[in-house]
C-alpha positions in Angstrom: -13.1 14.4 17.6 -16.9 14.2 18.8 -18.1 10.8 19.7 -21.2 10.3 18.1 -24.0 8.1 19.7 -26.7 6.2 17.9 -29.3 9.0 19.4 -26.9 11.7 17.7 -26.1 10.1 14.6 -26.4 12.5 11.4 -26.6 9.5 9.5 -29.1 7.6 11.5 -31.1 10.3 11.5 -31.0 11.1 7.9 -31.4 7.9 6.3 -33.2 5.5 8.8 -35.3 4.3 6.1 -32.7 3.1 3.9 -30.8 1.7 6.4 -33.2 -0.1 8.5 -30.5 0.2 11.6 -28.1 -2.4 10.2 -24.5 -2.7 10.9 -21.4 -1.4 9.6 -20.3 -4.2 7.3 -17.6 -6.1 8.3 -14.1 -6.9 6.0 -10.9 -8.1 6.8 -7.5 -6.1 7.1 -4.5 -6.1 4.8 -3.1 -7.7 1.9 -3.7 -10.5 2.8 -7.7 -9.7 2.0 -6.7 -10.6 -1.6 -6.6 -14.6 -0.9 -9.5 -14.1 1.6 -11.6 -12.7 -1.4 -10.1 -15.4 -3.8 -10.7 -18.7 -1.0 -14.0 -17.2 -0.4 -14.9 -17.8 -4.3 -12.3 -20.9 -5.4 -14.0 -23.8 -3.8 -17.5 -22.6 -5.1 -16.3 -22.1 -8.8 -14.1 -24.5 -9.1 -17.1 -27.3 -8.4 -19.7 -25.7 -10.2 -17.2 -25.0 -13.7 -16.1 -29.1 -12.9 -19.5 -30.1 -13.0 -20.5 -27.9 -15.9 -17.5 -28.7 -17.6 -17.9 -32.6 -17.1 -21.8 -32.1 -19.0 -20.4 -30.7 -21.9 -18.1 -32.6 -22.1 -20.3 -36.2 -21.6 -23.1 -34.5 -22.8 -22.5 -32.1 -25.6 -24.9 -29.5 -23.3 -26.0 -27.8 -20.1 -29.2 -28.1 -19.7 -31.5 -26.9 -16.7 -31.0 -29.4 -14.4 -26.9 -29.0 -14.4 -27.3 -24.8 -13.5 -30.0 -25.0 -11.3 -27.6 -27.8 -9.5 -24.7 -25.7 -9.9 -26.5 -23.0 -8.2 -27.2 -25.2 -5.5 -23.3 -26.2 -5.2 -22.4 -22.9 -5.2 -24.8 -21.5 -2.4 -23.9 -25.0 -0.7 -20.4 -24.2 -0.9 -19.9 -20.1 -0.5 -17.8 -19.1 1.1 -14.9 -21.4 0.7 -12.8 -21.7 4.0 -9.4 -20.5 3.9 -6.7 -23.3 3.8 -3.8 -21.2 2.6 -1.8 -21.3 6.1 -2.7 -25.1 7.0 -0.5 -28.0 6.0 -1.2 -29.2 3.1 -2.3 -32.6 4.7 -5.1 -30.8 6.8 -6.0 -29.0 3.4 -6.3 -31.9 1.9 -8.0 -33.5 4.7 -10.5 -30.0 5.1 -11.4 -30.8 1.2 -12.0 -34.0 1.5 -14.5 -33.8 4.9 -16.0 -30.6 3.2 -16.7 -32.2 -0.1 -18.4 -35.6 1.8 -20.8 -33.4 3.4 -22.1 -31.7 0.6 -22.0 -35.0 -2.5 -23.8 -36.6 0.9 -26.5 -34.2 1.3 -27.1 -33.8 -2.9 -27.0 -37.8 -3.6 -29.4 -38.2 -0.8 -31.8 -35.5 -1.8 -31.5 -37.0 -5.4 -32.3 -40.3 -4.1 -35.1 -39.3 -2.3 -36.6 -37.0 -4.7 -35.9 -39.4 -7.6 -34.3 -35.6 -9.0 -31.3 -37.5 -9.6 -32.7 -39.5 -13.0 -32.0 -35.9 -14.8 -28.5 -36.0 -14.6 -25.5 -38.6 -16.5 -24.4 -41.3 -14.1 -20.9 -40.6 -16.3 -21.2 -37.1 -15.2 -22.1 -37.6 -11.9 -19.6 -40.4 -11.6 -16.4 -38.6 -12.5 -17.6 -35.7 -10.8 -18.0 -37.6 -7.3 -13.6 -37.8 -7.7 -12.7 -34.7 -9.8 -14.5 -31.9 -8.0 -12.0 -32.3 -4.8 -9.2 -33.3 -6.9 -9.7 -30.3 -9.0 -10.0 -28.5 -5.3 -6.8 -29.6 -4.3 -5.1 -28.4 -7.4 -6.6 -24.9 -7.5 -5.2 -24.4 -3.9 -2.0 -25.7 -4.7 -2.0 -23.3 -6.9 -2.6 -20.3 -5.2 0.1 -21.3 -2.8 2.3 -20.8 -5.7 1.2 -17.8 -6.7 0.8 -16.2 -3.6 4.2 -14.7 -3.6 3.7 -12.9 -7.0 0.2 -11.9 -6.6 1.7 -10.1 -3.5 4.4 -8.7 -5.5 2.3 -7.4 -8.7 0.1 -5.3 -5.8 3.1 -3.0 -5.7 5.3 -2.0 -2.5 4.2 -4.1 0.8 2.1 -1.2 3.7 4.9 -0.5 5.9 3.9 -1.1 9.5 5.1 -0.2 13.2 3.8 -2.3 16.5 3.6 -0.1 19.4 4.4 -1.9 22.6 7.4 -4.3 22.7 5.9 -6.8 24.9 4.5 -10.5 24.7 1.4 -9.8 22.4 3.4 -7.2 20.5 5.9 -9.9 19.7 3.6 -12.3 19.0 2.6 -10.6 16.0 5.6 -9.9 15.0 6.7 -13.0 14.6 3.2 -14.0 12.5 4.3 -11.2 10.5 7.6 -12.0 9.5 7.6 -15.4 9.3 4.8 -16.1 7.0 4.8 -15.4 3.2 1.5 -14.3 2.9 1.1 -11.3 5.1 1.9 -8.8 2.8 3.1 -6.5 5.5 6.7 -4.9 5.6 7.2 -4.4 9.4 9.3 -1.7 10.0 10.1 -2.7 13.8 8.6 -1.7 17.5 8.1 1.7 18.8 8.5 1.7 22.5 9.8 3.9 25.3 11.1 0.9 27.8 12.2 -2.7 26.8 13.5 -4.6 29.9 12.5 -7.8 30.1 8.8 -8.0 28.8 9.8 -8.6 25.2 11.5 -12.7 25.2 13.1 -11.9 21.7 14.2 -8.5 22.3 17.3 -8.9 20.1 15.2 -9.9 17.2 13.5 -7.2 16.7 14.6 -3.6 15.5 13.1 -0.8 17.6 12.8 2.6 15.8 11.6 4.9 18.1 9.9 5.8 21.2 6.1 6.8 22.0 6.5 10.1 21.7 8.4 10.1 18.6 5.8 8.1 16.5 3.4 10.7 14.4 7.0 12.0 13.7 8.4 8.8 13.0 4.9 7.8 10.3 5.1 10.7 8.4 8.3 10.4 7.7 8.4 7.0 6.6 5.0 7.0 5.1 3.9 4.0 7.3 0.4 2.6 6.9 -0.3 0.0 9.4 -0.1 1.1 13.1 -0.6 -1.8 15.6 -1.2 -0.7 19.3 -0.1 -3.2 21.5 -0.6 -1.7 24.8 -2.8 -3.1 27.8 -5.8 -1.4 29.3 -4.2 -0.1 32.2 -2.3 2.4 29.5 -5.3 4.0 28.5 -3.9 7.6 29.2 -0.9 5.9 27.4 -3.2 4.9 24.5 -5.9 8.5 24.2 -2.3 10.4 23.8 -0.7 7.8 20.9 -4.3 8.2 19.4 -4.4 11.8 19.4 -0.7 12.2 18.4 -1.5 9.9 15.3 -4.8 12.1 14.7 -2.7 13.8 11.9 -2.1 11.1 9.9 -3.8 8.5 6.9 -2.2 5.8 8.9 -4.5 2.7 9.5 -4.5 2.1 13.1 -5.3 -1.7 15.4 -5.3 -2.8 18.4 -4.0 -6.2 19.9 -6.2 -6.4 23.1 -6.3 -6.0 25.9 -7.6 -2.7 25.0 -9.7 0.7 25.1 -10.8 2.6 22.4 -12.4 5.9 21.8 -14.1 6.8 18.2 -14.4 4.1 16.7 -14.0 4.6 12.5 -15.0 1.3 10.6 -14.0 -0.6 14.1 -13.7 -4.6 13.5 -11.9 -7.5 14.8 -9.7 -9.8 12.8 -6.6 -11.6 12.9 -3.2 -11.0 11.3 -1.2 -14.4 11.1 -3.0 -15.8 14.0 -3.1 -12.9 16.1 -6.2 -11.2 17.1 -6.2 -7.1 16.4 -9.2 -4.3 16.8 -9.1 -1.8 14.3 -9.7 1.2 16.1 -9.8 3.8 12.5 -9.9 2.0 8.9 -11.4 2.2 5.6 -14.5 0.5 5.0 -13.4 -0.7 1.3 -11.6 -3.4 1.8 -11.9 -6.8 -0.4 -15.1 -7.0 -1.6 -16.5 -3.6 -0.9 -13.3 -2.0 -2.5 -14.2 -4.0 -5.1 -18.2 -3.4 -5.2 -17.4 0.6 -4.7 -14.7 0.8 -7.6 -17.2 -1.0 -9.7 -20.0 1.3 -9.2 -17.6 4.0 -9.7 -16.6 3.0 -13.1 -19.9 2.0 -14.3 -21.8 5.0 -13.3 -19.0 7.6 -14.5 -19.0 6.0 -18.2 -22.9 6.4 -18.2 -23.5 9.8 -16.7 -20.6 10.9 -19.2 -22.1 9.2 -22.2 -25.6 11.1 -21.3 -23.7 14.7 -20.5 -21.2 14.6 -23.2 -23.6 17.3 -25.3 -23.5 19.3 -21.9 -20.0 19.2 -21.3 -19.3 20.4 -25.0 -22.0 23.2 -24.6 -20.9 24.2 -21.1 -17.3 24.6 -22.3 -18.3 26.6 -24.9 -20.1 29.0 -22.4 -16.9 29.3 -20.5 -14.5 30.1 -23.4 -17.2 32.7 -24.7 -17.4 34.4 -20.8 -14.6 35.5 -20.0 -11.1 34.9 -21.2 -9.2 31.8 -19.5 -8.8 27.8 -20.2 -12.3 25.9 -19.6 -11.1 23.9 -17.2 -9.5 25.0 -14.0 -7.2 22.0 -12.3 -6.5 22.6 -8.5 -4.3 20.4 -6.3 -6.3 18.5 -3.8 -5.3 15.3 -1.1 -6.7 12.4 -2.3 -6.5 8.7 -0.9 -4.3 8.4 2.0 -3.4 12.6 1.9 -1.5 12.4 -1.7 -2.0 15.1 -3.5 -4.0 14.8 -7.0 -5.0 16.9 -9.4 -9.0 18.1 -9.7 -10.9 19.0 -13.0 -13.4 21.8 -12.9 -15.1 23.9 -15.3 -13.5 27.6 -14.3 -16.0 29.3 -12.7 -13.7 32.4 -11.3 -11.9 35.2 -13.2 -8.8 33.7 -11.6 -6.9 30.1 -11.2 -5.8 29.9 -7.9 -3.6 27.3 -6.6 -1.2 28.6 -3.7 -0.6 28.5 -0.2 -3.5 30.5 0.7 -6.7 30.1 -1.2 -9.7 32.7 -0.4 -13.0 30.5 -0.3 -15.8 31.6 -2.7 -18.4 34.5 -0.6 -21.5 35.7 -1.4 -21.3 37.7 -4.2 -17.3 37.3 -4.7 -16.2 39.2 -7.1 -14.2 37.1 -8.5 -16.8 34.5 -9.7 -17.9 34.8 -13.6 -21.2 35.8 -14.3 -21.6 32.3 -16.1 -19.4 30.9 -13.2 -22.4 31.6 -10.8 -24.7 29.6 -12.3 -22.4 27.2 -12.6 -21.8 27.3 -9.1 -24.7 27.5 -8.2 -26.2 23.9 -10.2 -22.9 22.2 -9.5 -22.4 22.0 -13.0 -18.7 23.1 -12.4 -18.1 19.6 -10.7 -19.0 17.8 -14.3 -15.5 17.3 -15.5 -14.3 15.3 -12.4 -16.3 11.9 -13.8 -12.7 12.2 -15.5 -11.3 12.6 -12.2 -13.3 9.0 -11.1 -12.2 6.9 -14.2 -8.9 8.3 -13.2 -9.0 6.4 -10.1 -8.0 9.8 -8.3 -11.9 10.5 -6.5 -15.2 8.3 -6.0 -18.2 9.5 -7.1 -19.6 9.9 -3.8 -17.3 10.7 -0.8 -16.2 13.6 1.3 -15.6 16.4 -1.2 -12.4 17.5 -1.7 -10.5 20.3 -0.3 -8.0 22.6 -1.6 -4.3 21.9 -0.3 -4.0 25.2 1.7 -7.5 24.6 3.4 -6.6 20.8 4.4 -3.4 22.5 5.7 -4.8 25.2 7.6 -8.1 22.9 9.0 -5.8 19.5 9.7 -3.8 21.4 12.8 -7.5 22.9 14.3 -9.7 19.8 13.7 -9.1 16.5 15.1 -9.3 14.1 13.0 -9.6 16.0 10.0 -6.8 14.1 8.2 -9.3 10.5 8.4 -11.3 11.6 6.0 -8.6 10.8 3.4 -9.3 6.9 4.5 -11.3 7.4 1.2 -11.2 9.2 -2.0 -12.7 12.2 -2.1 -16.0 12.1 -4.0 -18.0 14.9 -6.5 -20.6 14.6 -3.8 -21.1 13.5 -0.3 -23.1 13.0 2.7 -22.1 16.0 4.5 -23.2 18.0 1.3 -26.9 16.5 1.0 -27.3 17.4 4.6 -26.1 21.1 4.6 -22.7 21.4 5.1 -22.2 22.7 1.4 -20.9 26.2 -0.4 -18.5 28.5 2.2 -17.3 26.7 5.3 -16.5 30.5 7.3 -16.2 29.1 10.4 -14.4 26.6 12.5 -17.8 25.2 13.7 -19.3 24.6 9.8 -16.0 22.9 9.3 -16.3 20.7 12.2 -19.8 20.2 11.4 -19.1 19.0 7.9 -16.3 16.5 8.9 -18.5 15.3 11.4 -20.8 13.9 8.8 -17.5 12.8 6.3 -16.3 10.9 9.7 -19.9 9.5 10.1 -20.1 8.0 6.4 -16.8 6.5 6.8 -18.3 4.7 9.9 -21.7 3.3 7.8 -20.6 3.5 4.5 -23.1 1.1 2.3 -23.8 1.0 -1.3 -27.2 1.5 -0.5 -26.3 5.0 1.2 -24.3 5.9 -1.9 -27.6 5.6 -3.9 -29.2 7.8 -1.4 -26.6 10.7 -1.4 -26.9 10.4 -5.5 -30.3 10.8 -5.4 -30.4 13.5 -2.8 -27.9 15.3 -4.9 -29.9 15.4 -8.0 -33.0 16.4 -6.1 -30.5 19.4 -4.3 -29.3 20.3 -7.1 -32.3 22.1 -9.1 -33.2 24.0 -5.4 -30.0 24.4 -3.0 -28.9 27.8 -2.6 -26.0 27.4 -0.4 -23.0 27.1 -2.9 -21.8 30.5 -4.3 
């Protein structure tokens, strides 16, 4: 896979402007996210819905001065700290100190600004004792509940640690002896064990180096931790390329060296400190954000293009004789295979082992196919495909499952780009890279720019590539 510099940057150079040279966003790593996400927001809500909740109560109303101080609380108070793993002593003790600071800074602004006359002394009062207390409840809680919010996610990412040695073991032992990882650790892959691992016995090891891409896609593992030291960076290029084949997510626990980086990020898994060397970027909150956006905007195009869907399936029955829409097996998120909705725009419904891509003038496309083609308005029917929860509506596009099979073995890194779901548009498309793909080097060209969205994905770019697709649409000549 090509490393990309700033200088050489597709995206950088495409969309400058929107993205006034910030960085990649950063988000965390695992289940675990889940309770990051809800600490980040519990301490906030729970004193601003205390404090709203005490007015009406006292009061019989909110009025201005209670949200405009709730605001205040809030943006005091977001992001709550995690306290899940502490004692509860010290999370009681974090609550308490947290909770001083900020009724200390309010009361003495209110004091000195005389803004505290516009507020209950009973409300202010009670608040003052049940805002922490109400804290300390609502975290109590979610200790509780942990377990089955883990549960009602589904099965736990299975993981492997490469490296049976101190660091290795160290996260090992984070992972399986806390509750709240969400990580099913399948054991150690290693090629020697002597005496660098202290708990040797303790752990299973499943394989050696050279047996791990075998050893993930058989077992379907997600989470691939590279515990190796620097002086293994031969070591470490060959794991990486070996796992280039795979939808695995992949971290380091330092020491390290890393090549292409894709979403790269430190965090920490139970205390131990790991580098993400290839990730998605929607995790938590921007998986959130993302799947948001995708519902909301596929319910509104469809509501404005239902009349265009029912007219354009008309066309298509009237053509040529055939079903309206054409479904094709594609990899989706993670390399699992879905199935993709398209207005037919061929004479035939392929869906083998060996797909011919569309040509100039192929004489298999419909006369009403071409146009369709042509304006994209073939792609319509996968809005379905995004309330589905199978693609996004902007991502790398979706290949058929005899392509991703032949490209996968030519193109390293081909198989990251299912990190994602595929979307009815994508960056590689509003920069060029769409219609036949004839040649190796158009095909490395176009994951190039799928590998460089995954690497600066932003909502704000999303917007872009929408807009730029509607503008491409009405003028692009390339798909046949």
């Amino acid at each position: 896979m090509p490393i990309l510099s700033p200088a050489d940057s597709p995206l950088l150079k495409g969309a400058a402007s929107w993205l006034d040279g910030r960085e990649p966003r950063v988000t965390g790593l695992g289940r675990s996210q889940l309770f990051r996400v809800i600490e980040a927001a519990l301490d906030p809500l729970i004193l601003v819905f205390t404090l709203w909740g005490l007015a009406l109560y006292w009061d019989g109303r909110l009025t201005s001065a209670y949200l405009i101080l709730g605001m205040i609380v809030f943006s005091l108070s977001f992001p709550g700290t995690s306290q899940l793993r502490l004692s509860v002593w010290r999370m009681v003790f974090n609550i308490s100190v947290n909770w001083l600071w900020i009724a200390g800074l309010l009361l003495l602004i209110g004091f000195s600004t005389a803004y505290l006359e516009a507020f209950s002394g009973r409300v202010i009062g009670h608040w003052l004792w049940l805002a922490p207390f109400s804290q300390v409840l609502a975290h109590l809680a979610l200790r509780w509940a942990a377990p089955q919010l883990l549960r009602l996610q589904g099965a736990l990412p299975r993981a492997v640690i490469v490296g049976m040695n101190p660091q290795g073991e160290a996260l090992a032992q984070g992972i399986t002896g806390s509750g709240y990882a969400g990580i099913h650790l399948l054991g150690f892959i290693d090629d020697r064990i002597g005496e660098r691992c202290l708990h040797r016995d303790q752990f299973k090891l499943v394989g050696t180096i050279d047996e791990l891409p075998a050893f993930v896609k058989k077992n379907r593992v997600q989470l691939i931790y590279l515990s190796l030291p620097m002086a293994s960076r031969p070591r470490i290029l060959q794991v990486l390329d070996g796992l280039k084949d795979t939808t695995a997510s992949i971290y380091f626990v330092p020491d390290m060296f890393i090549t292409d980086l894709i979403q790269g990020r430190s965090d920490s898994v139970c205390g131990v400190t790991v580098i993400s060397v290839c990730d998605t970027p929607f995790r938590g909150y921007n998986g959130f954000l993302k799947r948001v956006s995708d519902v909301v905007l596929s319910l509104v195009i469809l509501l404005l293009i239902s009349p265009l869907l029912l007219l354009v399936a008309i066309l298509v029955k009237l053509d040529s004789p055939g079903p309206v829409v054409f479904k094709q097996r594609r990899y989706g998120l993670d390399g699992e295979e879905i199935v993709v909705y398209k207005f037919r725009s061929m004479a035939v419904t392929e869906d083998g082992k060996a797909i011919a891509q569309a040509t100039k003038n192929d004489v298999r496309v419909t006369r009403l196919g071409a146009f369709l083609r042509r304006t994209s308005l073939d792609e319509l029917p996968q809005f379905v495909n995004v309330l589905q929860g199978r693609m996004s509506v902007v991502g790398p596009r979706p290949h058929a499952v005899a392509h991703n099979e032949q490209y996968r073995t030519l193109i390293k890194g081909y198989m990251v780009r299912h990190k994602v779901r595929p979307g009815i548009t994508g960056w590689a498309q509003i920069n060029g890279q769409r219609g036949e793909t004839n040649t190796l080097d158009k095909m490395q060209a176009r994951i190039d720019f799928d590998l460089d969205y995954l690497r600066n994905w932003s909502l704000q770019l999303d917007l872009y590539i929408i807009l730029k697709t509607i503008r491409l649409v009405f003028k692009d000549s390339a798909a046949y």
